[in-house]
C-alpha positions in Angstrom: -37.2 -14.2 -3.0 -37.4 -12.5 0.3 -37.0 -9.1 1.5 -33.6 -9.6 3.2 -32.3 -10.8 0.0 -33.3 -8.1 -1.8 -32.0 -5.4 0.4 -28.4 -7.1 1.4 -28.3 -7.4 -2.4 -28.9 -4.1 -3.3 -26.6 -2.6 -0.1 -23.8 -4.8 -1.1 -23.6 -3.4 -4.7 -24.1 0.1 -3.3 -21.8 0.0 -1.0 -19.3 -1.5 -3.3 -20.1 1.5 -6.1 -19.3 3.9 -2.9 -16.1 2.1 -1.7 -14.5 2.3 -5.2 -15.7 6.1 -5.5 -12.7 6.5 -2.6 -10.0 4.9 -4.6 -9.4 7.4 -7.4 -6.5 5.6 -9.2 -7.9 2.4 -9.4 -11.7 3.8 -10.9 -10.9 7.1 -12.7 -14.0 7.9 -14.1 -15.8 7.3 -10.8 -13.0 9.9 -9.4 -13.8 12.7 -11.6 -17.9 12.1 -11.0 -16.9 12.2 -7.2 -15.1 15.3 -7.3 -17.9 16.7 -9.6 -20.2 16.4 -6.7 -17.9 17.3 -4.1 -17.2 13.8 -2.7 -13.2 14.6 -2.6 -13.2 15.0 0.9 -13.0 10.7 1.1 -9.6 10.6 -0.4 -8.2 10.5 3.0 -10.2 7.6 3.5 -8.5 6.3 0.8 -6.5 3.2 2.5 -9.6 2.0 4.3 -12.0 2.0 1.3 -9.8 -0.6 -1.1 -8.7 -2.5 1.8 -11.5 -3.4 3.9 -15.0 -2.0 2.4 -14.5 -2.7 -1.4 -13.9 -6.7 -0.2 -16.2 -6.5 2.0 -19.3 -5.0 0.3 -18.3 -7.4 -2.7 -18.6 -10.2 -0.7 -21.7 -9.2 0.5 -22.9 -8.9 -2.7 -21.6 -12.1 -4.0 -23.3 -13.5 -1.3 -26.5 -12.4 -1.4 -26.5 -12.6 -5.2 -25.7 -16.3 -5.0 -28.3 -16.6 -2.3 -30.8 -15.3 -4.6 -29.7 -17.3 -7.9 -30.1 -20.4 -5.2 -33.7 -19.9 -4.3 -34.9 -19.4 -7.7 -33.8 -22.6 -8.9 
């Protein structure tokens, strides 16, 4: 398994954690631990977060995860 793998892996399941932390009806116990650490500013970022970085950073993931389930075989 090589480096790349490992790191678009672990950035697309990050990045999909952080997405979803900006929708706060859709994931309401990630809400509340946002706005526990001050993270309620992204709310106005809101529209941008479900529509185009949640899909996208799942993807990635996907991707990458499929990537590395391939060249283990």
């Amino acid at each position: 398994m090589s480096v790349m793998t490992r790191v678009a892996d672990k950035a697309g399941a990050l990045g999909s954690i952080v997405s979803a932390m900006g929708c706060g009806a859709c994931f309401p116990a990630l809400a509340s631990l946002g706005a526990a650490l001050g993270l309620g500013f992204l709310s106005q970022f809101e529209a941008l977060f479900v529509t185009v970085l949640l899909p996208l950073f799942a993807g990635l993931a996907a991707l990458f995860s499929r990537l590395k389930s391939i060249t283990m075989l």
